[in-house]
C-alpha positions, 0 to 999 in steps of 0.5 A: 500500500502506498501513504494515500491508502494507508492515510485513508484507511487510518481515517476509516479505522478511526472513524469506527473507532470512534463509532465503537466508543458511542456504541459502547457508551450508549450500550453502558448507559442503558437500564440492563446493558447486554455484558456479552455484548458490551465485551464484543464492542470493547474488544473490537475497539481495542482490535481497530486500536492496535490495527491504526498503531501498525497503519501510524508505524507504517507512515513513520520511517524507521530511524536507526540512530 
């Protein structure tokens, strides 16, 4: 992938990451959340988290010092 697609998949990672927290949120604050649920969207979240760290290391060169 080149830096456009990997820019753009970035933003699309980051947008549902951010509609997971929403989701999650709104999920918390009902009357009886749905625990299993509310476990599937946290581990989703934490999965986009770590797929837009390998997309962020992919845009930042390595230098060796």
């Amino acid at each position: 992938m080149d830096d456009a697609q990997i820019i753009a998949r970035l933003e699309q990672l980051r947008t549902e990451h951010r509609d997971l927290d929403a989701a999650i949120t709104a999920l918390g604050a009902s009357a009886t959340p749905d625990q299993l649920q509310l476990a599937r969207l946290k581990k989703r979240k934490l999965r986009l988290r770590d797929e837009i760290a390998s997309c962020e290391d992919q845009l930042i060169p390595d230098i060796i010092a």
